[in-house]
NUKEMI-106755 format. One record per residue: residue number from 1; residue in three letters; x negated, y negated, z of N, C-alpha, C in turn. Coordinates in steps of 0.05 Angstrom, whole numbers, plus 32768, in hexadecimal, padded with zeros to 4 digits. Example, Ala and Ser with C-alpha at 12.3 -4.5 7.8 and 13.67 -1.06 7.14 Angstrom:
<sites>
<num:1&residuo:Ala&n_xx:7EF8&n_yy:8072&n_zz:809C&ca_xx:7F0A&ca_yy:805A&ca_zz:809C&c_xx:7EF8&c_yy:8042&c_zz:809C>
<num:2&residuo:Ser&n_xx:7EFF&n_yy:802D&n_zz:808E&ca_xx:7EEF&ca_yy:8015&ca_zz:808F&c_xx:7EFE&c_yy:7FFF&c_zz:809D>
</sites>
This chain:
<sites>
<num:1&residuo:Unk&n_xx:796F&n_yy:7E4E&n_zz:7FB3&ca_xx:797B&ca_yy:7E63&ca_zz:7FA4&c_xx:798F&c_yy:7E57&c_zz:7F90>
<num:2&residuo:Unk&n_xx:798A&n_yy:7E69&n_zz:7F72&ca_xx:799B&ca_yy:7E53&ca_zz:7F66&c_xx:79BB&c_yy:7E5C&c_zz:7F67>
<num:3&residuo:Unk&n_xx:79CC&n_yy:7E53&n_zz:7F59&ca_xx:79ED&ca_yy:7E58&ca_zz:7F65&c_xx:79F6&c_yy:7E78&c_zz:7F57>
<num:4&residuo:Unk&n_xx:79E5&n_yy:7E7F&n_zz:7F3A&ca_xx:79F0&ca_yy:7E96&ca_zz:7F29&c_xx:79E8&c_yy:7EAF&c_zz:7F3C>
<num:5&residuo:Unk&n_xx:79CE&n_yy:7EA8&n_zz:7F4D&ca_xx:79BE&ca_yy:7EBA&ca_zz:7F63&c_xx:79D7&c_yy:7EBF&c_zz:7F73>
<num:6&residuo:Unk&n_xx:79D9&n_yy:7EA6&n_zz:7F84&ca_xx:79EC&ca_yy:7EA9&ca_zz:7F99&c_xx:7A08&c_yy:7EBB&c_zz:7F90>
<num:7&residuo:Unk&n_xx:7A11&n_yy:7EAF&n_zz:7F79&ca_xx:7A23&ca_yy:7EBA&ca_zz:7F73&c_xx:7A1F&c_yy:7EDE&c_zz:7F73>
<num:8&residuo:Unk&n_xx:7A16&n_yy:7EE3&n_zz:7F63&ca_xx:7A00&ca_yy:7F03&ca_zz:7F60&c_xx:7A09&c_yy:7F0B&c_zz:7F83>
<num:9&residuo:Unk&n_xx:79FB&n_yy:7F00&n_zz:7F8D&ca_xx:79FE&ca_yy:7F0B&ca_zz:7FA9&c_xx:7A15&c_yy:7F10&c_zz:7FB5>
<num:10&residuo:Unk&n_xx:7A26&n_yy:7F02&n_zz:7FB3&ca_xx:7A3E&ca_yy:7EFE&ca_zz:7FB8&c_xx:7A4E&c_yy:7F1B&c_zz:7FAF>
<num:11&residuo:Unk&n_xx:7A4F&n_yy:7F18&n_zz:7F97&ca_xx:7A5A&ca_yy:7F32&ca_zz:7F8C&c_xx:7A51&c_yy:7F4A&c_zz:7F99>
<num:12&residuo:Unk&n_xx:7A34&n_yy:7F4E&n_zz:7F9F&ca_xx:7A27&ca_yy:7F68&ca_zz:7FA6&c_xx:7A2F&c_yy:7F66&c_zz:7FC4>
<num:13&residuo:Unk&n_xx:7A34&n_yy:7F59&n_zz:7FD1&ca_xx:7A39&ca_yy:7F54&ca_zz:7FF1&c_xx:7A54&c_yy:7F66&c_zz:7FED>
<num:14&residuo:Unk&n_xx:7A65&n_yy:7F58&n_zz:7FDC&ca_xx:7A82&ca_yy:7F61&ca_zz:7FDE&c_xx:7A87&c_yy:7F7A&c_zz:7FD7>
<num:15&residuo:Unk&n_xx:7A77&n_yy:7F8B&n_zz:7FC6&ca_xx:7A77&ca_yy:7FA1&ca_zz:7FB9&c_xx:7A6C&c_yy:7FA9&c_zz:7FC7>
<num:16&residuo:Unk&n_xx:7A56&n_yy:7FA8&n_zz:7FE2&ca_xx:7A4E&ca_yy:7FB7&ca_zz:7FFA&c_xx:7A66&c_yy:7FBE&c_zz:8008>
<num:17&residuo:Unk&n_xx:7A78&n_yy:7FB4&n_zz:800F&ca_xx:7A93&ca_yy:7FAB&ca_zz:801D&c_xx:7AA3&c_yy:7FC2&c_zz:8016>
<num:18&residuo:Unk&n_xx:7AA5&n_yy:7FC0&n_zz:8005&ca_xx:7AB5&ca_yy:7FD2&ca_zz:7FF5&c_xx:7AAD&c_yy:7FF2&c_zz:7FF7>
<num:19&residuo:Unk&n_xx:7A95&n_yy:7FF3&n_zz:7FF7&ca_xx:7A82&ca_yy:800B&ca_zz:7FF5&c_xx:7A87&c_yy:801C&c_zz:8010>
<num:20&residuo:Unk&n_xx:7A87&n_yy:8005&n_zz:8021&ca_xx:7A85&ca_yy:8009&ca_zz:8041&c_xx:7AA5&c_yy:801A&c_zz:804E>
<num:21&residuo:Unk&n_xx:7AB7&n_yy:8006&n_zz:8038&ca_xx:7AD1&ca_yy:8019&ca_zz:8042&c_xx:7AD6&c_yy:8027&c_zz:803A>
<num:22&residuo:Unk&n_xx:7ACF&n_yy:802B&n_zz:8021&ca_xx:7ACD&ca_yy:8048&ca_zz:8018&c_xx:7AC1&c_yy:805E&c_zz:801C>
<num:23&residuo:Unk&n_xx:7AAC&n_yy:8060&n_zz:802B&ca_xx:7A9E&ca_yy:806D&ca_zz:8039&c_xx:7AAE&c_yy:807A&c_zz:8054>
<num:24&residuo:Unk&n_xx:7AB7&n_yy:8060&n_zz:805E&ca_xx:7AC9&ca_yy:8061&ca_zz:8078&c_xx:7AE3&c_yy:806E&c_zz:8071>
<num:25&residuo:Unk&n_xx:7AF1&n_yy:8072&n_zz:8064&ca_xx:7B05&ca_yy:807D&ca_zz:8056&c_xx:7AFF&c_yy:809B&c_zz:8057>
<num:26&residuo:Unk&n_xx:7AE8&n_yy:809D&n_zz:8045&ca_xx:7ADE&ca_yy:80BC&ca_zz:803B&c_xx:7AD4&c_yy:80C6&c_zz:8055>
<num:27&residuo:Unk&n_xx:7AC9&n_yy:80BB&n_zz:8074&ca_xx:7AC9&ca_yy:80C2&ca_zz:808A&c_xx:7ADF&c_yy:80CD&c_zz:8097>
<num:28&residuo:Unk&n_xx:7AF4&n_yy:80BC&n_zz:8090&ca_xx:7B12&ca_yy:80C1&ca_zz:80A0&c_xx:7B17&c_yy:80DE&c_zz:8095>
<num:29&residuo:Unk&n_xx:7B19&n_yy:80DC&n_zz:8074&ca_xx:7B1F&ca_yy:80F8&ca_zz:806A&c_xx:7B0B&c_yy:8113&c_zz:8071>
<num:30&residuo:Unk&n_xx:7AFA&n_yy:8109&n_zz:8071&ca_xx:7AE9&ca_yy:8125&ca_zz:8073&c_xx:7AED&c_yy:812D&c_zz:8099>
<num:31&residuo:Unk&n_xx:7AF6&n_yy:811C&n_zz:80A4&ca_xx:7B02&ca_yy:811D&ca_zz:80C0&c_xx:7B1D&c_yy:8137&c_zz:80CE>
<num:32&residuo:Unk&n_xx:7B2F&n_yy:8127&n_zz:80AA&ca_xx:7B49&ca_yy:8133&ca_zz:80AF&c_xx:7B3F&c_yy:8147&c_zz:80A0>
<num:33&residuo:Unk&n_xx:7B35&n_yy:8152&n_zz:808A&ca_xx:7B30&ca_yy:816A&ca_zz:8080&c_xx:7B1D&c_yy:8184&c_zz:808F>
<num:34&residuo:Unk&n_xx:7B11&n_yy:817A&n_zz:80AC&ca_xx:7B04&ca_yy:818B&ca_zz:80B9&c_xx:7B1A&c_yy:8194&c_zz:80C3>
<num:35&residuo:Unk&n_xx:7B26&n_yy:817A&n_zz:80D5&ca_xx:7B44&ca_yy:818C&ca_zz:80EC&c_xx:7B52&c_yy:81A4&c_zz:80D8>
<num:36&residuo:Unk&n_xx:7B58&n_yy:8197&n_zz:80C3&ca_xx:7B65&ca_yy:81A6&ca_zz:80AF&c_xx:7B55&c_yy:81C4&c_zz:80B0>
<num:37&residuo:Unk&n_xx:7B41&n_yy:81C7&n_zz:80B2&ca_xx:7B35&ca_yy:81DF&ca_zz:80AA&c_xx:7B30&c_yy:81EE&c_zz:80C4>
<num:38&residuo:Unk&n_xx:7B2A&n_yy:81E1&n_zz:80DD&ca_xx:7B32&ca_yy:81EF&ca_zz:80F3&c_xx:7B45&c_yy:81FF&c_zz:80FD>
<num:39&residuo:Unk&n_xx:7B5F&n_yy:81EC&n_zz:80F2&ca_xx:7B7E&ca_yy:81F7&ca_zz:80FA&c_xx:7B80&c_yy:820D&c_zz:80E6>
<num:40&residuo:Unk&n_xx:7B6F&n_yy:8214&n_zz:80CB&ca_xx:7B74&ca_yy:8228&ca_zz:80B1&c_xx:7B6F&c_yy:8239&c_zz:80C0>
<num:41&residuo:Unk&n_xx:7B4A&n_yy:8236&n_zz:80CF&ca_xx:7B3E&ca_yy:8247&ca_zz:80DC&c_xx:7B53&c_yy:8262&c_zz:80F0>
<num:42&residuo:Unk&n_xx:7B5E&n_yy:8252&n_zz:8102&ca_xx:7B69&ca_yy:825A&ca_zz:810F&c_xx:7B82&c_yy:826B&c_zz:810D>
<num:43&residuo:Unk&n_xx:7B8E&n_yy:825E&n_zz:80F9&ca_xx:7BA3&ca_yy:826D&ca_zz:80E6&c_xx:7B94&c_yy:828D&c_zz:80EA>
<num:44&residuo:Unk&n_xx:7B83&n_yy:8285&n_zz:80D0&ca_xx:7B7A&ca_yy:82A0&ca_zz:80C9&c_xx:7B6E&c_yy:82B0&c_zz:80D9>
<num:45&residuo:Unk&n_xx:7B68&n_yy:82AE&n_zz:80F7&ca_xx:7B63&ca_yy:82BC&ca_zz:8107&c_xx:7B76&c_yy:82C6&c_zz:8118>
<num:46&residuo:Unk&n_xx:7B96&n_yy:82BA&n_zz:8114&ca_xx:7BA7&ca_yy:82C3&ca_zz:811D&c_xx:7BB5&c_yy:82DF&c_zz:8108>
<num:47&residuo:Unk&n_xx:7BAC&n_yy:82D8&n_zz:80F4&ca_xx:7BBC&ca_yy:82E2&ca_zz:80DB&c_xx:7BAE&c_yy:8300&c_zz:80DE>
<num:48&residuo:Unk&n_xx:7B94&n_yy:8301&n_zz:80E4&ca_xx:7B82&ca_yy:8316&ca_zz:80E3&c_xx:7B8A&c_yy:8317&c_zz:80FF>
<num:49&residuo:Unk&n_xx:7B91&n_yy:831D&n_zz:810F&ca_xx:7B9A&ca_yy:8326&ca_zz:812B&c_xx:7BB2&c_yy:833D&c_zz:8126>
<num:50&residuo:Unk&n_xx:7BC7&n_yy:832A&n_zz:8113&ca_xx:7BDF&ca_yy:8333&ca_zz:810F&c_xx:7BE0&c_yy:834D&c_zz:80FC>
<num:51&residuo:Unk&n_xx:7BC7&n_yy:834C&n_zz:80E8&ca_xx:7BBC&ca_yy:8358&ca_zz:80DB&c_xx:7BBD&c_yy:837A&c_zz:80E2>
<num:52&residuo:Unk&n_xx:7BA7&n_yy:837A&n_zz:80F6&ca_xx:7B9C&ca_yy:838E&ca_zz:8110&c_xx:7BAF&c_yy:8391&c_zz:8110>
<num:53&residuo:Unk&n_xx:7BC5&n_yy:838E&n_zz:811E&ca_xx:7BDA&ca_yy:8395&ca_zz:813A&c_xx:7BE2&c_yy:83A9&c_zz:811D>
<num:54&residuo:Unk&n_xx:7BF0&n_yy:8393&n_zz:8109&ca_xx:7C0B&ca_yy:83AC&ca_zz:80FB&c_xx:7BF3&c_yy:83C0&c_zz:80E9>
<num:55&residuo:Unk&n_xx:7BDB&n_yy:83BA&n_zz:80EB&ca_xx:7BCD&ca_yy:83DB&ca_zz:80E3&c_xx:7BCE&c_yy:83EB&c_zz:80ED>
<num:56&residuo:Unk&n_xx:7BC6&n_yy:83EB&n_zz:810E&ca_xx:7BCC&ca_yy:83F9&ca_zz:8129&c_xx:7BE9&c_yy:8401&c_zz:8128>
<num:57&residuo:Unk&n_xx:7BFF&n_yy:83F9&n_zz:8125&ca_xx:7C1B&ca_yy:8403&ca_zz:8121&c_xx:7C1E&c_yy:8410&c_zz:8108>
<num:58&residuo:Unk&n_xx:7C19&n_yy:840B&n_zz:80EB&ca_xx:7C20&ca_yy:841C&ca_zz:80DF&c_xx:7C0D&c_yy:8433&c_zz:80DD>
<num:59&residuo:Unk&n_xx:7BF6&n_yy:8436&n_zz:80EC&ca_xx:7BE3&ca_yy:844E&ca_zz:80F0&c_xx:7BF3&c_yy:845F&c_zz:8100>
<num:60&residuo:Unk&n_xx:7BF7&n_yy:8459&n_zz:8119&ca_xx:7C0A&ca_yy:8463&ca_zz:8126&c_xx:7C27&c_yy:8469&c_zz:8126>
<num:61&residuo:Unk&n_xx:7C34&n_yy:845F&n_zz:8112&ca_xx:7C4D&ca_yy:8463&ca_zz:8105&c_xx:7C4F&c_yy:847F&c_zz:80EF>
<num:62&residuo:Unk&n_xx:7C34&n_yy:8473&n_zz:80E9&ca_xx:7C34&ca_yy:8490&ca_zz:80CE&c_xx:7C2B&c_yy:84A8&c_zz:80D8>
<num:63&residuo:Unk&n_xx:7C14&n_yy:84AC&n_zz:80EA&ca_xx:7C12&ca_yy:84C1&ca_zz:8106&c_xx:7C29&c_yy:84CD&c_zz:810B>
<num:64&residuo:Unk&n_xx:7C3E&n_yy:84BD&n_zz:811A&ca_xx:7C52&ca_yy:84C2&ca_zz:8124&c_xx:7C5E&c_yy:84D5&c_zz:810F>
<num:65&residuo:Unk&n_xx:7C68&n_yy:84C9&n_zz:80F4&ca_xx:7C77&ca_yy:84DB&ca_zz:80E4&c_xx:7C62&c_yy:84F8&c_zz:80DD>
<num:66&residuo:Unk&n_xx:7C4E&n_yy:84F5&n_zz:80D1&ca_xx:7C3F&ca_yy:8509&ca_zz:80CD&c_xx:7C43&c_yy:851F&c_zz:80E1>
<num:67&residuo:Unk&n_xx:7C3F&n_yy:8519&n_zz:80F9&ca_xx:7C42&ca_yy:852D&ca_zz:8116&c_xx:7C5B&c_yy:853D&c_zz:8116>
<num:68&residuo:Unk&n_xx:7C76&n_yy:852D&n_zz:810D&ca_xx:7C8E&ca_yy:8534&ca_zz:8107&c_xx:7C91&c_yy:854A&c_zz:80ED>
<num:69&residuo:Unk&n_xx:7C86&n_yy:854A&n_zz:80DB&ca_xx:7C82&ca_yy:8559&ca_zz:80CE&c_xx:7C7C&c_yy:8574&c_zz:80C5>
</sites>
């Protein structure tokens, strides 16, 4: 193999390297961006809970006055 070859190779080896952790990187993120979207998840199923309840109260709040009436 002649040395400009070797060399060639060399470069593309290293730029594999590179490829690799960046890959591994964009794994970690797309990792933390799921948890991230779990904990949103959850949020918003709390939020829509909280949602319900004070519809249920001001249904029943405005009942109340209406009846008063």
């Amino acid at each position: 193999m002649d040395e400009e070859l070797r060399s060639m190779l060399t470069v593309i080896i290293k730029e594999i390297r590179y490829v690799k952790d960046d890959v591994q990187e964009l794994k970690e993120g797309v990792k933390v961006l799921k948890e991230d979207v779990s904990v949103l998840k959850e949020d918003v199923k709390e939020l829509k809970e909280d949602i319900d309840v004070l519809k249920a109260v001001s249904y029943t709040h405005l009942r109340a006055h209406e009846t008063r009436h």
